[in-house]
C-alpha positions as a Markdown table, in Angstrom:
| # | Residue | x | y | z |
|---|---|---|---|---|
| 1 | Unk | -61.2 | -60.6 | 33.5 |
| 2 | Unk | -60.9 | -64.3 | 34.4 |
| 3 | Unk | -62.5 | -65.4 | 37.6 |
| 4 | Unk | -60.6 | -64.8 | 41.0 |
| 5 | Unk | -60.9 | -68.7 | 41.8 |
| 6 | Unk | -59.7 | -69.4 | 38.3 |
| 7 | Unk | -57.1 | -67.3 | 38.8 |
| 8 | Unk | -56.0 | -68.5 | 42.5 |
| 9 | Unk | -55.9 | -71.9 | 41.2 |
| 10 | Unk | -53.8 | -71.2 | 38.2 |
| 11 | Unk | -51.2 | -69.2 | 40.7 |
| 12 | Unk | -50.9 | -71.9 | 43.0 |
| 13 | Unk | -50.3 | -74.7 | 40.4 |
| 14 | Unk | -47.6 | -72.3 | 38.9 |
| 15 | Unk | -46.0 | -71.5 | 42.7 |
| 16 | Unk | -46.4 | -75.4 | 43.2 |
| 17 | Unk | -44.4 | -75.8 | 39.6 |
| 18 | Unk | -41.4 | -73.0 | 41.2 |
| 19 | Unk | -42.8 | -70.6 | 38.4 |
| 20 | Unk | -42.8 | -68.3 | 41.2 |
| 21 | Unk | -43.3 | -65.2 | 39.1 |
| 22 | Unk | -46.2 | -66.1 | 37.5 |
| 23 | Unk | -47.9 | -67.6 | 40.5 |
| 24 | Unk | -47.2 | -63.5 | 42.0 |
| 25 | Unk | -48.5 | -62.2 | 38.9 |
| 26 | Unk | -51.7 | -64.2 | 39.0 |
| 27 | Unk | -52.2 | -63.6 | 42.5 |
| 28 | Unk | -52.1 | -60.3 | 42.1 |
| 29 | Unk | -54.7 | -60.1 | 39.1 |
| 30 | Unk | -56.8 | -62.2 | 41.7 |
| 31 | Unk | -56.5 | -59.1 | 44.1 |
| 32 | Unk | -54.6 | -61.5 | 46.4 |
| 33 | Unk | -51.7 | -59.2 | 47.1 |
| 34 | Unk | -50.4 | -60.7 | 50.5 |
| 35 | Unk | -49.5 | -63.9 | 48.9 |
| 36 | Unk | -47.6 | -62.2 | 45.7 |
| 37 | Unk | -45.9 | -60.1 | 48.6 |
| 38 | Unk | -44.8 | -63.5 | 50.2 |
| 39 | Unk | -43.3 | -65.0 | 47.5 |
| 40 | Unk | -41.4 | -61.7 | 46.2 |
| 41 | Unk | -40.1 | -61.6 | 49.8 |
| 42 | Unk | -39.1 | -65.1 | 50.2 |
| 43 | Unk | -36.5 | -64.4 | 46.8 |
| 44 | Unk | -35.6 | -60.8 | 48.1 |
| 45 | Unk | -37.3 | -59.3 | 45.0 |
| 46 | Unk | -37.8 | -55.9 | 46.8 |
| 47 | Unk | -38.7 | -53.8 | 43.4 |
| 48 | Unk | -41.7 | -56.2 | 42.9 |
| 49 | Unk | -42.8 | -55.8 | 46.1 |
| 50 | Unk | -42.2 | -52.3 | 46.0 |
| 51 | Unk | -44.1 | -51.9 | 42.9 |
| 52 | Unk | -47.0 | -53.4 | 45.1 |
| 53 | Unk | -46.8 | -51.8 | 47.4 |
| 54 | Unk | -47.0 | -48.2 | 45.5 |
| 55 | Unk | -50.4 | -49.4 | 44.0 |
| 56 | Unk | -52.0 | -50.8 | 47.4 |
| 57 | Unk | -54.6 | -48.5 | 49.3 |
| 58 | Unk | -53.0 | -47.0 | 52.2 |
| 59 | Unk | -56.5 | -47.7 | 54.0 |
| 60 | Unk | -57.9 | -50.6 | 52.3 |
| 61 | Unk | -54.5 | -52.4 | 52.6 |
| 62 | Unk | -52.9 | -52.2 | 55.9 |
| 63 | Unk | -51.4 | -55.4 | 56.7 |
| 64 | Unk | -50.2 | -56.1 | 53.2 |
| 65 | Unk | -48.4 | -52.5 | 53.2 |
| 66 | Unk | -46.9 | -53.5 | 57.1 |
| 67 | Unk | -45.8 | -57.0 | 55.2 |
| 68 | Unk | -43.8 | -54.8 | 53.1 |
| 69 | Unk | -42.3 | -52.9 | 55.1 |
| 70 | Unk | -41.4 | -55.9 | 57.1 |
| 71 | Unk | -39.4 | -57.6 | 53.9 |
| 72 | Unk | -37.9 | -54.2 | 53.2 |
| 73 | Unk | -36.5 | -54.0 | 56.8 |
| 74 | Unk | -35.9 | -57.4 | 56.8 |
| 75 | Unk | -33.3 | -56.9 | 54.0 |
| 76 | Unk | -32.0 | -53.4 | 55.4 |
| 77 | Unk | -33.7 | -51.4 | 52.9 |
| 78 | Unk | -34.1 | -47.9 | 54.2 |
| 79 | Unk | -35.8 | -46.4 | 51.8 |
| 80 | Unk | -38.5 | -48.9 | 50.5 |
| 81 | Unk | -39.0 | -49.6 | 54.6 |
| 82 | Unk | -39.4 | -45.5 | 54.7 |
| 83 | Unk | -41.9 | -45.2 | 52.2 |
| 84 | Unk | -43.9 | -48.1 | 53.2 |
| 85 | Unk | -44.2 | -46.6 | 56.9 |
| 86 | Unk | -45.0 | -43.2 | 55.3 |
| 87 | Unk | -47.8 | -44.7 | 53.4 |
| 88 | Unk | -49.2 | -46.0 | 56.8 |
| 89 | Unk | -48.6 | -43.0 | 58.6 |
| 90 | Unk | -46.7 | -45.0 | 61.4 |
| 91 | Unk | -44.3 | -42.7 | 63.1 |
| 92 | Unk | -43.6 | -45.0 | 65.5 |
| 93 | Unk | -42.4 | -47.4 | 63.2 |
| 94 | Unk | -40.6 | -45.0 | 61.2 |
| 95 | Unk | -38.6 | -43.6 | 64.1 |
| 96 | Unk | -38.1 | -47.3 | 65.0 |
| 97 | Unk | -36.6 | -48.0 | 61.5 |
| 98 | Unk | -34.4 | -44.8 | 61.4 |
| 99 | Unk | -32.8 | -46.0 | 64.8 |
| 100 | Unk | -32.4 | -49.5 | 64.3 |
| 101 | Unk | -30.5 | -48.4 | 60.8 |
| 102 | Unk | -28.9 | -45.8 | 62.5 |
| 103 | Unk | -30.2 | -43.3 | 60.4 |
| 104 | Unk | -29.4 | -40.5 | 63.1 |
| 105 | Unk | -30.3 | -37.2 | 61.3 |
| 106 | Unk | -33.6 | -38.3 | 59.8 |
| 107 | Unk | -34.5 | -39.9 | 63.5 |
| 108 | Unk | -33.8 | -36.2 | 64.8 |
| 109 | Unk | -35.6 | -34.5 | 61.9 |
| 110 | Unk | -38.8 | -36.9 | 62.7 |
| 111 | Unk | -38.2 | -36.1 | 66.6 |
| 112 | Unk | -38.6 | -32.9 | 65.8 |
């Protein structure tokens, strides 16, 4: 494995070039998820961030997992936004999302 500075450097000269999906894909390899979750949400690219956010640590990851969730409801996606807020265990934001998409019957179920 190439070193993470190595790496960082590589994915910035790429995002700096507009090869955007390389510069994600290095900065990922460099463990440096938030920024490959920036510049998937910047373009909309919700199945790459998705895919992110399915192999983050629930624990370990917190704020890149909420950064997910916030492109996801950003873009109206219920599901991904679900998921996400699942992983985290956030209720709150869960019932927040439901309402706000006016996803009645699963805002009931979770009331219940």
């Amino acid at each position: 494995m190439l070193d993470p500075i190595v790496l960082i450097k590589q994915a910035e000269y790429e995002r700096d070039s507009g090869n955007w999906k390389e510069a994600a894909a290095l900065y990922q390899q460099a463990n440096k998820h938030k920024e490959a979750i920036e510049i998937f949400g910047k373009r909309q690219n919700l199945d790459s961030i998705m895919e992110i956010c399915r192999n983050l640590d629930g624990q370990k990851h917190k704020a890149e997992i909420e950064l997910c969730a916030k492109f996801f409801r950003q873009a109206g996606h219920h599901t991904f936004a679900k998921q996400a807020y699942l992983r985290l265990g956030d209720l709150k934001a869960l019932m927040s999302l439901h309402v706000e998409l006016h996803k009645w019957d699963e805002a009931m179920m979770l009331s219940k």
